[in-house]
N, C-alpha and C positions, 0 to 999 in steps of 0.2 A: 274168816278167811275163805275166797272161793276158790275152786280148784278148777282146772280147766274144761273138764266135763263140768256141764250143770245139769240137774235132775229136772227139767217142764213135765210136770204130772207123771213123774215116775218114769222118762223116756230121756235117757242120755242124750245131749248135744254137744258140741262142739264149740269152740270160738269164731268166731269170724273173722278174725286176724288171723295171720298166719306170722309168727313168729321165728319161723327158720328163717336161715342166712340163706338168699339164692342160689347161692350157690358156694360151693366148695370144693378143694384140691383141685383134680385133672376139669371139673365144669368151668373154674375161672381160666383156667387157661385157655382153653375151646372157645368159652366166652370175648377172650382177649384176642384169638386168631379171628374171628367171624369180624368184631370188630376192626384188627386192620384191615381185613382183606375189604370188609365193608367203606372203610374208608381209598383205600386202595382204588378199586371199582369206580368210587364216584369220580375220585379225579380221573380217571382213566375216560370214563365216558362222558363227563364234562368237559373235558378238553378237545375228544374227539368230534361228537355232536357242536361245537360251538367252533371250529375247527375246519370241520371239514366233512359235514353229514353228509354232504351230496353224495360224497366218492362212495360212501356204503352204510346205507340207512339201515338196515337192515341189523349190520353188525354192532354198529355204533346204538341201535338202539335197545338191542340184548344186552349190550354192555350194562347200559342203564338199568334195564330191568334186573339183569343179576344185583348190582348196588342194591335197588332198593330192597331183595331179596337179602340179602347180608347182613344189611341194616334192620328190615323189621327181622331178620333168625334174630340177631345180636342180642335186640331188646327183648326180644321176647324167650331164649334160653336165660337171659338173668333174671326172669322172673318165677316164683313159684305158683299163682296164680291156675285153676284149671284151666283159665281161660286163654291165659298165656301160654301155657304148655300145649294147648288145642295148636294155637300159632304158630308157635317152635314147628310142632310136627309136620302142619302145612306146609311151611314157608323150606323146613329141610326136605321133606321129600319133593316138594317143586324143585328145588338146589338140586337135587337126585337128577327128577325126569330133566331137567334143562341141561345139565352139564353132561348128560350121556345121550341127550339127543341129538344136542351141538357141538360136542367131539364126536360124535358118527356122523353128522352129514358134513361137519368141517375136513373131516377127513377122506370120506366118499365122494362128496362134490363140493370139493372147495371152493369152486367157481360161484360158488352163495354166497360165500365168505371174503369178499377181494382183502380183509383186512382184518387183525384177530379182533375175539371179542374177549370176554374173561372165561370162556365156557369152551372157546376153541381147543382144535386139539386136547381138550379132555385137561383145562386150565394149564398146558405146557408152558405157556409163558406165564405164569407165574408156582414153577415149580411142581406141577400138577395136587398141588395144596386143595383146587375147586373139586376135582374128583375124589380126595379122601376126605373133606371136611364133614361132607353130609353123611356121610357111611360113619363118621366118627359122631357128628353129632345126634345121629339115630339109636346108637349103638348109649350114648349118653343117657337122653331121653330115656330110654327102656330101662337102662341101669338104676335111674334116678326117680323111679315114678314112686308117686308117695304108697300104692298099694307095695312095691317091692322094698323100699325102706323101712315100712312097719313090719312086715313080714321078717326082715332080718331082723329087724330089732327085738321082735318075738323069740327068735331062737335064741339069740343070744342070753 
């Protein structure tokens, strides 16, 4: 029988699989918000861009970009993967700098803005859910990094 360390000339290794569940408890739920909001997003600036781009290109096509922000956090917070965790971190603190850069000049000079986007007002039209997701899903992230999970699991 193998164990999951294996000895290569005397020097512990690893599996290359990764056998944990992506996630768990308050991460699927996180996981579940990012997804509708990601869905949310899309229809919002799909409709808008196809719609009516001319009146405020600008807005309509942050919309967009927050979507596919939402969309790649989404997929890539349900992953355990370094690689995907690299992405999570990206794609949420971009979620950060965009939705406090465009609730501040939505607010300072609206007149950029003739129309919301998902990031306006600091995501007031949708509940301001865009301003606390990323600070939620950072706050995850760090919670859940495999070095602080072994570490608890140490003490315990």
């Amino acid at each position: 029988m193998t164990t999951p360390e294996q000895a290569v000339g005397g020097v512990p290794t690893t599996p290359t699989t990764d056998t944990r569940r992506p996630a768990y408890g308050l991460g699927r739920v996180l996981i579940l918000v990012y997804g509708i909001l990601a869905v949310a997003a899309t229809g919002r600036s799909t409709v808008q861009l196809l719609q009516k781009a001319s009146e405020a290109p600008l807005a309509y096509s942050l919309s967009a970009v927050a979507a596919a922000v939402y969309l790649l956090a989404t997929v890539a917070l349900a992953h355990n993967g370094r690689r995907m965790r690299r992405v999570a971190w990206a794609t949420v603190a971009f979620e950060l700098v965009g939705v406090l850069v465009v609730g501040a000049l939505s607010v300072l000079r609206p007149e950029l803005f003739p129309d919301d986007t998902v990031w306006s007002r600091f995501g007031a039209g949708y509940g301001y859910v865009p301003a606390v997701l990323p600070v939620l899903g950072i706050a995850w992230l760090w919670q859940s990094g495999p070095a602080r999970v072994a570490a608890r699991a140490d003490r315990a």
